[in-house]
C-alpha positions in Angstrom: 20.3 14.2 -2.1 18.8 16.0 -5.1 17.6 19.7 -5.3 14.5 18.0 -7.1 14.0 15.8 -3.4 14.2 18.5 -1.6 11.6 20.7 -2.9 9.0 17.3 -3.9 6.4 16.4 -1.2 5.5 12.9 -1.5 2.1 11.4 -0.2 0.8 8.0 0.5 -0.8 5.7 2.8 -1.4 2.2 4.3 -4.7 0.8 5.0 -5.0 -0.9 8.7 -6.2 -4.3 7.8 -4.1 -7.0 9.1 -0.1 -7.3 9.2 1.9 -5.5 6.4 2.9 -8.9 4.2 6.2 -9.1 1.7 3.6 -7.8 -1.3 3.6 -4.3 0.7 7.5 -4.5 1.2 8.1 -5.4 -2.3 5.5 -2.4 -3.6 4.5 0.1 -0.8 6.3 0.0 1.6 10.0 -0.4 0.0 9.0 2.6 -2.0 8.5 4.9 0.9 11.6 4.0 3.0 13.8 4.6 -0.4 11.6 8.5 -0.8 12.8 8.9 2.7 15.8 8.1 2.5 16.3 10.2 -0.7 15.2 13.2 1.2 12.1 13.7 0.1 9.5 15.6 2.1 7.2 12.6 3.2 3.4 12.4 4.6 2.1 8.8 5.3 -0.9 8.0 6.6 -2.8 5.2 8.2 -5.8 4.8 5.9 -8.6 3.6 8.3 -11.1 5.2 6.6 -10.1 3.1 3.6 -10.4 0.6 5.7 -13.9 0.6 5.8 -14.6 0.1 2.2 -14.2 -3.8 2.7 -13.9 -4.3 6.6 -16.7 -2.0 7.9 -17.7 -5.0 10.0 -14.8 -5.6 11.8 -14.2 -2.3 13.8 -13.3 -3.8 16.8 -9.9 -4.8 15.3 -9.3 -1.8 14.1 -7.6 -0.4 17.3 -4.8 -3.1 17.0 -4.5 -2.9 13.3 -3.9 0.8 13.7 -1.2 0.2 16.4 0.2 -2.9 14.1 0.6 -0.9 11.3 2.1 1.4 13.1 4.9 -0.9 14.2 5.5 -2.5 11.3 6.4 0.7 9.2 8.3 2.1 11.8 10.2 -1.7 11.8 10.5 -1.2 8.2 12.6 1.6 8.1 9.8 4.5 8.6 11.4 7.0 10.8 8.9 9.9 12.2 11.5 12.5 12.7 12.1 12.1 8.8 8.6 11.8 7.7 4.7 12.7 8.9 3.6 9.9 9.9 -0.6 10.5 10.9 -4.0 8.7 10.7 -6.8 9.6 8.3 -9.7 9.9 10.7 -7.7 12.7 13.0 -7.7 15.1 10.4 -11.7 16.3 10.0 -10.7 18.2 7.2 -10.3 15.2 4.8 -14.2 14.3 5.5 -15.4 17.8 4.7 -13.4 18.0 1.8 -14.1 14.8 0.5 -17.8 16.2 0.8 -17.0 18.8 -1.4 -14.9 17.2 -4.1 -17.8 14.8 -4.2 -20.2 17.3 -5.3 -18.0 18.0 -8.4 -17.1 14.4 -9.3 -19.7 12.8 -12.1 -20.5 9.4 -11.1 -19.3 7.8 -14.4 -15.9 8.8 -13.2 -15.7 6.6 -10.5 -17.7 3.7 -12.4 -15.1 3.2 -14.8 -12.6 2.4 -12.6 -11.4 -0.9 -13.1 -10.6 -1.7 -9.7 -13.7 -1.2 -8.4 -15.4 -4.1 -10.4 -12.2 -6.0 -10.1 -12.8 -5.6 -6.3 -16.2 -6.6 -6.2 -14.9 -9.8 -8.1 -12.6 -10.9 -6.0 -14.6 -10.2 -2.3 -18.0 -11.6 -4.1 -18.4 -13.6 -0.9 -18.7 -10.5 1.2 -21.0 -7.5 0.9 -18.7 -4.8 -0.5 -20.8 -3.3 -2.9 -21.1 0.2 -1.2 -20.8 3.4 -1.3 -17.2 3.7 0.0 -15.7 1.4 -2.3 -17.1 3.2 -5.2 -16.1 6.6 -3.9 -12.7 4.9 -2.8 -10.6 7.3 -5.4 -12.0 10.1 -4.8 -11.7 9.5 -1.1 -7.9 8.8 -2.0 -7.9 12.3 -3.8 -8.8 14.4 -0.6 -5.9 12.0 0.9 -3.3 13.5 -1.6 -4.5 16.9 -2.2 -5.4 18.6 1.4 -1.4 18.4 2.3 -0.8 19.5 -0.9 1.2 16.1 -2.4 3.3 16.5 -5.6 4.0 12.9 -6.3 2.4 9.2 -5.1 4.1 6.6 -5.9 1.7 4.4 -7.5 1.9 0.7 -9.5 0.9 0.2 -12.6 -2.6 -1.0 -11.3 -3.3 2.3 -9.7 -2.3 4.6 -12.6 -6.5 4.8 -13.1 -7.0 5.6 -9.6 -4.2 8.8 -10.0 -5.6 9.6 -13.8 -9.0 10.3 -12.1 -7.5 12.2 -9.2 -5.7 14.4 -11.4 -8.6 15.1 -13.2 -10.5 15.4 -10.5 -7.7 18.4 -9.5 -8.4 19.9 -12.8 -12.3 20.6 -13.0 -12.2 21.8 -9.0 -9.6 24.3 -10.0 -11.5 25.4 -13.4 -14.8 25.6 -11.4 -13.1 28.0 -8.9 -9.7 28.5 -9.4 -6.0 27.4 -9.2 -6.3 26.1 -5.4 -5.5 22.6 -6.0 -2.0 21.1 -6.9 -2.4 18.1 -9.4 -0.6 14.9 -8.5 2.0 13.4 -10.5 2.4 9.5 -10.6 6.1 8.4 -9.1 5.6 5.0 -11.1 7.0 1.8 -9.8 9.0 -0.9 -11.0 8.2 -3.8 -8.4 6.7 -7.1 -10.5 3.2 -8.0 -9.4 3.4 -10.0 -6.2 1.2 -12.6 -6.5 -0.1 -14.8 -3.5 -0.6 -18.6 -2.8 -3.6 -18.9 -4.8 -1.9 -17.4 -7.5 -3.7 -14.3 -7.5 -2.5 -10.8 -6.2 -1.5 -10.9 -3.0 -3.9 -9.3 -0.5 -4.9 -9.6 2.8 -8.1 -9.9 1.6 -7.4 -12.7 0.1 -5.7 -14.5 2.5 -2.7 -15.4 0.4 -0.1 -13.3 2.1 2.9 -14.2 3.3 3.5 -11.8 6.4 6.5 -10.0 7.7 6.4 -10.7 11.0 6.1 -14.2 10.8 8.4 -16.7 12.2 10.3 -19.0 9.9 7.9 -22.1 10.9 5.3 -20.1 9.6 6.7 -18.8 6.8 7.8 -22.4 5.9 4.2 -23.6 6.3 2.9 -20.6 4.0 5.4 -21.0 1.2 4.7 -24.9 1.2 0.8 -23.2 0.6 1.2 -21.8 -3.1 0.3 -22.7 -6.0 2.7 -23.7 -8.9 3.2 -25.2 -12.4 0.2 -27.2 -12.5 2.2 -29.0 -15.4 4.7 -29.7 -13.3 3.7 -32.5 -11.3 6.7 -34.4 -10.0 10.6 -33.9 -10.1 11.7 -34.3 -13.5 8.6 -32.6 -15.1 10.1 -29.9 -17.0 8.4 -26.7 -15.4 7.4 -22.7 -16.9 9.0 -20.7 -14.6 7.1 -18.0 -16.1 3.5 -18.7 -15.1 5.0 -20.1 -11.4 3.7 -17.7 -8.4 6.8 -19.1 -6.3 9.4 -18.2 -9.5 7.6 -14.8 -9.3 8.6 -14.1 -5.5 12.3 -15.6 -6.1 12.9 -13.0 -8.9 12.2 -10.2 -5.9 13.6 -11.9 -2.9 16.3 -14.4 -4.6 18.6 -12.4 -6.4 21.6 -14.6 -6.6 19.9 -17.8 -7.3 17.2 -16.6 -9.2 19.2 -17.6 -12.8 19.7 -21.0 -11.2 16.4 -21.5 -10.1 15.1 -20.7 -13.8 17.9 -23.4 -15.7 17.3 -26.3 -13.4 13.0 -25.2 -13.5 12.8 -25.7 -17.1 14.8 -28.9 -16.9 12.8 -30.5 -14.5 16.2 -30.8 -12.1 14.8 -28.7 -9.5 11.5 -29.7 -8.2 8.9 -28.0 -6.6 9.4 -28.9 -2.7 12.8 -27.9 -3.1 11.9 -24.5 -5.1 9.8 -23.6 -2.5 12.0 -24.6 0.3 14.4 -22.4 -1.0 12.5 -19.4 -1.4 11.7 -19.6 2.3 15.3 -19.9 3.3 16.0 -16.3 1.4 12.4 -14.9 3.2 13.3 -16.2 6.6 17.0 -14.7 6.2 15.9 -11.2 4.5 13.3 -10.5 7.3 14.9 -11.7 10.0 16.4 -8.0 11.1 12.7 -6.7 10.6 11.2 -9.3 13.1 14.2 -8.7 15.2 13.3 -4.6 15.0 9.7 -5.4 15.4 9.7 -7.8 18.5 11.8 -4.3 20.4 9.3 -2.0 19.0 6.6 -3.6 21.0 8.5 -3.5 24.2 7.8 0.5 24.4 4.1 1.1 25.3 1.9 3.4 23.9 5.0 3.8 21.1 2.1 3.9 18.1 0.2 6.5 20.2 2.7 9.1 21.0 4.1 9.1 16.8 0.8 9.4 15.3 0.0 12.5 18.0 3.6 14.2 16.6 2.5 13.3 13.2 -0.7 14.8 13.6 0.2 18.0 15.2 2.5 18.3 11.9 -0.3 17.9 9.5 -3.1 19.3 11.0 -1.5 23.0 9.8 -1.3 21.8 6.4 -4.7 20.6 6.4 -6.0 23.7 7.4 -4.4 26.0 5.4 -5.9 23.9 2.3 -9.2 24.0 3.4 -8.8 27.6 4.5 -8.1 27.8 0.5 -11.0 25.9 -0.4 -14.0 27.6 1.9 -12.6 30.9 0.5 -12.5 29.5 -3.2 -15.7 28.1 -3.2 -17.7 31.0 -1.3 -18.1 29.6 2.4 -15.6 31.9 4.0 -14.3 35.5 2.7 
């Protein structure tokens, strides 16, 4: 463990929408089970706030997504005596604050983030085109600033989102001093993970492949992607390169991932057998986290009782910021 660990507080967070799916362990969630276990100071959070910004309509799942999410970090590898592990909407703080950042924040800031029309693309079937999903970074600002994080470890497709917090950082603390700390990216090396329809993979998309899912189902999911469309039958010569099922083997297939390539390109390997292969390696590399999972849910109320410790471990940090803040900006002091 490094000095540098030590001292570095590391925030992000997890929106409760549906099962956590091998796109989050590849990115996400892989990420923040490595910062732990690297000894850095961690505060995650359940985003159900964020959650809102596409699935304001489906509250009534939100208690089990909550206590899903829940689960599956802690299955991950998440341990809450290592890290703060809290929900969004206990902390009051983050709404008032996100109130007040939001007076400051020019509204061509927000509009020029790309994933925000990219977003709107891609749920065009569903109403999304709110306030929430606009103001989504600057929500995610308040999220990173009010326990004061350091670093968020962030893909490549986020680096916009962190840019804008950062300066969103530096005009609050020009306007009324140095009471913020700006956010450095902690960038990440994970590939895009795309999803059966070739896409990203998203639950919002319903291309995800999730963790918890038994092998029949993972199977049945795999056998759902997308590939080569060039690529018809076995002896096609195939392009590995543009293939969403070659994508997940170069993250989950280490050891046959060279093999997989040769015999693509030759047309020797065909496409039922790729994908049949790549489920083999997902059944067998998850198989300890459905194991893990399947005991977590045997201890009631387990979700309940480590977001209350994780709360009573935030909630000071939270208030000291916003004790900072008031006083800063003239409404206490």
């Amino acid at each position: 463990m490094s000095a540098v660990a030590e001292r570095t507080r590391v925030l992000t967070g997890f929106r409760p929408t549906g099962p956590l799916h091998v796109g989050h362990w590849a990115g996400n969630v892989g990420n923040a089970v490595r910062l732990q276990d690297e000894g850095y100071e961690c505060f995650y959070f359940v985003a159900d706030w964020h959650m809102l910004t596409t699935h304001y309509d489906r509250v009534d799942e939100l208690p089990a997504f909550v206590e899903g999410l829940v689960l599956d970090l802690l299955a991950a590898g998440i341990d809450p005596e290592r890290s703060v592990l809290y929900r969004q909407s206990q902390l009051p703080e983050v709404a008032e604050l996100a109130l007040l950042l939001g007076m400051i924040t020019p509204l061509g800031w927000l509009e020029r983030v790309p994933t925000y029309k990219e977003r709107l693309r891609d749920m065009a079937e569903r109403d999304v085109a709110n306030f929430g999903l606009l103001g989504y970074p600057l929500l995610q600002t308040v999220d990173i600033v009010i326990v004061h994080g350091q670093v968020v470890p962030v893909g490549e497709d986020q680096v916009s989102h962190l840019e804008l917090s950062r300066e969103i950082v530096r005009r609050f603390n020009r306007l009324y001093g140095d009471v913020l700390v700006e956010p450095q990216p902690l960038l990440s090396e994970t590939p895009l993970i795309p999803g059966s329809d070739g896409r990203k993979m998203s639950k919002s998309l319903d291309n995800t492949i999730e963790l918890s899912a038994d092998p029949d189902t993972i199977r049945a999911r795999v056998r759902s992607f997308v590939t080569d469309p060039k690529k018809i039958r076995r002896g096609d010569p195939g392009r590995p390169e543009i293939c969403p099922i070659f994508a997940l083997h170069g993250t989950f297939s280490h050891e046959d991932v060279a093999r997989v390539e040769a015999t693509c390109r030759t047309g020797e390997l065909g496409c039922v057998d790729c994908k049949s292969l790549l489920a083999d390696h997902l059944i067998e590399r998850f198989q300890g986290f459905r194991e893990r999972r399947a005991d977590l849910e045997r201890t009631p109320g387990l979700a309940r009782d480590v977001l209350a410790a994780g709360l009573e471990r935030v909630r000071p940090v939270a208030a000291e910021t916003m004790q900072a803040v008031r006083t800063a900006m003239r409404f206490e002091g």
